[in-house]
Structure formats: structure tokens, C-alpha cells
C-alpha positions as CSV (number, residue, x, y, z in Angstrom):
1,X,-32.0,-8.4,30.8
2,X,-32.6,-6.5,27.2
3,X,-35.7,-6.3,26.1
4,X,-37.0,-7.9,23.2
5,X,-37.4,-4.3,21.3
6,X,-33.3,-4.3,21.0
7,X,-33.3,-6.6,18.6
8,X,-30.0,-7.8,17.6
9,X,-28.5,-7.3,14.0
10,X,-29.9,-8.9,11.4
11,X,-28.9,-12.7,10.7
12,X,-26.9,-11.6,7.1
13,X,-25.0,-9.2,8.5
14,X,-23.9,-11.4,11.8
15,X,-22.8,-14.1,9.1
16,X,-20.5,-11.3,7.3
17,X,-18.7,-10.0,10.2
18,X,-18.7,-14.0,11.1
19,X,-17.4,-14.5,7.9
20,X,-15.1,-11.6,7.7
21,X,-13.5,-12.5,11.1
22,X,-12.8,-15.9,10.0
23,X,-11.2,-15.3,6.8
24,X,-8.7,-12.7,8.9
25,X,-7.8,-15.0,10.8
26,X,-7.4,-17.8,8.2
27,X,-5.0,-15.1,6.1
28,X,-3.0,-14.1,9.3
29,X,-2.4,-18.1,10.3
30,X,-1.3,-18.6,6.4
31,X,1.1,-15.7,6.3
32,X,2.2,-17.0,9.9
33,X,2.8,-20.6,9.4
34,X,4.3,-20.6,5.3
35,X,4.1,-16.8,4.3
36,X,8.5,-17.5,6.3
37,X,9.2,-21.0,4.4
């Protein structure tokens, strides 16, 4: 079990790689599904 000392990162920066992840995605199911026609 980690202790409480390794604290995790910091709430903004685990909703920008949230937020970064989810936008990759979002762009690579656009190109996939009409980026072909």
C-alpha cells in the first residue's frame, strides 16, 4: 500500500492528460468513421 507522502499528481494536471486523452481519441474515431466518406 503507498503511503500517504506519494501523493498523486495534482487534480489540474490529471484533468489535462484526462482531457488530452479524450480529445485523441475523439479525433482518431472522427477521422475513422467520416475522415473515408
Amino acid at each position: 500500500m503507498p503511503s500517504p507522502a506519494t501523493a498523486p499528481p495534482p487534480p489540474a494536471s490529471l484533468k489535462r492528460i484526462v482531457a488530452a486523452s479524450l480529445i485523441g481519441t475523439t479525433i482518431e474515431w472522427y477521422d475513422n468513421s467520416f475522415g473515408r466518406g
